[in-house]
N, C-alpha and C positions, 0 to 999 in steps of 0.2 A: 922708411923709404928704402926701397929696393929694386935692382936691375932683373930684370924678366926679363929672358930668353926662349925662344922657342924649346931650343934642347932641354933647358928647365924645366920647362911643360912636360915635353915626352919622361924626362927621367922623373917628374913624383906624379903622373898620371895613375900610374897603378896604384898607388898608396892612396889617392885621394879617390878617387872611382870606390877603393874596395872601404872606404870611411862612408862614402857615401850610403853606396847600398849595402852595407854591413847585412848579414842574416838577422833576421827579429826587426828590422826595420820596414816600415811600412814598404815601401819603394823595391824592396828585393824580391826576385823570384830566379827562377831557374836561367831565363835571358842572361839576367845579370851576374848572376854566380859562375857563365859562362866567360862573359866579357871580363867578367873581373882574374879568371885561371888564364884565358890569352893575353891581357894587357900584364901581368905577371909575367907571362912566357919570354915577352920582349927583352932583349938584350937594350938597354934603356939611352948608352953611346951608341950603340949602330941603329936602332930603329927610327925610320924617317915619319915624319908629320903622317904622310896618306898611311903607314900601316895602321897609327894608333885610330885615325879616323874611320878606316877602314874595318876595324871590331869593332867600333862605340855604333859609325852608322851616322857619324856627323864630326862637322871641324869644333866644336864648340870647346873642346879639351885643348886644340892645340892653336887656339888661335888666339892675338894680340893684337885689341884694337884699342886705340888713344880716344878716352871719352870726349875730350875736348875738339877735334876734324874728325872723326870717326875711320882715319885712317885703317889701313891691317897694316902692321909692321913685324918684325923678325926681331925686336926687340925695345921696351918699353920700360919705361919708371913706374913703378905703382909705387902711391901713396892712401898713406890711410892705415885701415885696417887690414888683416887680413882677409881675403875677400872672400864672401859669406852672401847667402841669400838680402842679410838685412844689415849686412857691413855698409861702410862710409869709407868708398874704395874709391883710386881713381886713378886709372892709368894714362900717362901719356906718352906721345913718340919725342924724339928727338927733334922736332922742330917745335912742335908747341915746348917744350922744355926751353928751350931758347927763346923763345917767343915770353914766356913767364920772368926770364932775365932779363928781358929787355925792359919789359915792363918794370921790376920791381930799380932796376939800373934808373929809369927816369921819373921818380921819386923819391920826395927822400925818408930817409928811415921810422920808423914809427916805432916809438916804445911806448910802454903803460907801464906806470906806476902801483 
């Protein structure tokens, strides 16, 4: 379980993009070999959401949504694994977080043997 942060996104976008379309990978061509030297370029503290969007060509790198309201939030709990095409991932915001407190608050504890 971990805190996801926007800035988080921006600062290992480049590392995960250039994992992604690595060369010798099906998915790589010269598009990407582009995106991947400008997402590089990025100063990864000063660069904001729309630059990194702005190379890739969509928000999907820099955006946090809570699977549970399908909220966009600026910052999120994932649980699970790390998240992968066929990971068992799941993020949520700060209200359903509370909302899972509350719940587990009026019940009582369950253990197994």
């Amino acid at each position: 379980m971990r805190l996801i942060t926007e800035r988080e996104l921006i600062r290992t976008v480049a590392a995960k993009w250039a994992k992604q379309y690595r060369p010798g990978s099906w998915s790589y061509n010269n598009e990407k070999a582009e995106i991947t030297r400008r997402l590089f370029a990025l100063n990864p503290e000063m660069a904001s959401r729309e630059d990194v969007d702005k190379i890739i060509g969509n928000n999907s790198w820099t955006t946090i949504r809570c699977n549970e309201c399908n909220a966009y939030v600026s910052l999120g709990i994932q649980v699970g694994e790390e998240p992968d095409i066929a990971s068992q991932t799941v993020i949520l915001c700060s209200a359903c977080v509370l909302t899972v407190y509350t719940l587990l608050q009026e019940r009582p504890a369950c253990t197994y043997t």
